[in-house]
C-alpha positions, 0 to 999 in steps of 0.5 A: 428701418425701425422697430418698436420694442415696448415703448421704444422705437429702435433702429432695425440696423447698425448705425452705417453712415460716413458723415455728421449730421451736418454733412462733415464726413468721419475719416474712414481707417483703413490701416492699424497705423490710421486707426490708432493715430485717430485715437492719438489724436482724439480723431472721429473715425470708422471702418467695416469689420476687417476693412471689408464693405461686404459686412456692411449691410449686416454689421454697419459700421464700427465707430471709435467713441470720437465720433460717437459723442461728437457734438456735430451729431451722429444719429439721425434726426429725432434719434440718439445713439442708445444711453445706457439706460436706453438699453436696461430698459429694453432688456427688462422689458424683454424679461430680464437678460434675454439676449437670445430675443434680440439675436439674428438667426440668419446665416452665413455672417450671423451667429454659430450658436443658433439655440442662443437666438430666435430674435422674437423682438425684431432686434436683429443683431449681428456679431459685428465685433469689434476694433482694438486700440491697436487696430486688431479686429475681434469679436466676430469670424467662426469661433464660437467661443468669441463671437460678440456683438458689442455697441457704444452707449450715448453720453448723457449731460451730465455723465462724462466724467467717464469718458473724459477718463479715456473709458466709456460704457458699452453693451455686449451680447456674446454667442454663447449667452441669453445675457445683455452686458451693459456693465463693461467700460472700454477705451475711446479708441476702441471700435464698435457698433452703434444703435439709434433710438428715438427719444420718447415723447 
């Protein structure tokens, strides 16, 4: 399902598959220990927030920035995972930091601050949180103070000296906040949401 904001056509949902686009599958890492070997050794992979598949119709799946930026492909056909500027874009053309245009007000797995969402974009996002490099998962659960919902950004030709440097761009909107971060660089063994995008004509 899309979405169109502005000029650009969105993916309605977090990127949810297990495979490349040449049908290779992407280990899934149910243990701490498999999740930071997968970082050790430079592996695609990903896993459901707090290994539980019954977050994946609201929050897809969580990806470490292997898989991300492999080059057998992540995002579907005519689409890539949001660059950086993918998502500046949408923000500006959303009024500036308007995070509060993009979030959910569903319940039950979706954000506790409800003055900080209308979702009037259709962007629907979730506090999915995240994976830390030693397996712990945050960002998400019933604290207000810490809900997050972070994503990894595409690598752009031309741009990896950063990545090759173990870090890489992310977007993050956080509960309590109407801003959209996308100043924050985190470690490639990191795991966090994916959004798509269709590249423009």
């Amino acid at each position: 399902e899309t979405i169109k904001i502005g000029t650009q056509i969105w993916t309605k949902q977090n990127l949810n598959t297990s495979e490349f686009n040449n049908g290779d599958p992407i280990m899934e890492a149910r243990t701490n220990s498999e999740w930071v070997s997968a970082n050790e050794e430079k592996t695609p992979a990903w896993c459901y927030y707090a290994n539980n598949s019954k977050y994946s119709n609201k929050y897809g799946k969580l990806y470490n920035l292997y898989a991300v930026n492999d080059p057998r492909g992540l995002a579907p056909e005519g689409y890539h995972v949001a660059y950086r500027s993918d998502w500046e874009k949408l923000g500006e053309f959303l009024g500036g930091s308007n995070a509060k245009r993009m979030k959910s007000t569903e319940s039950g797995v979706g954000w506790i601050s409800k003055q900080y969402c209308d979702n009037s974009s259709d962007f629907s996002a979730f506090p999915g949180g995240g994976r830390s490099l030693n397996g712990t998962f945050v960002g998400s659960g019933s604290n207000p103070t810490s809900q997050w919902a972070r994503f990894w950004t595409g690598t752009k030709l031309g741009t990896d000296l950063d990545y090759f440097e173990g870090k890489w761009w992310t977007v993050v909107l956080e509960n309590r906040s109407t801003k959209i971060n996308t100043n924050d660089k985190l470690p490639a063994g990191c795991g966090f949401s994916v959004r798509c995008v269709k590249y423009e004509n």
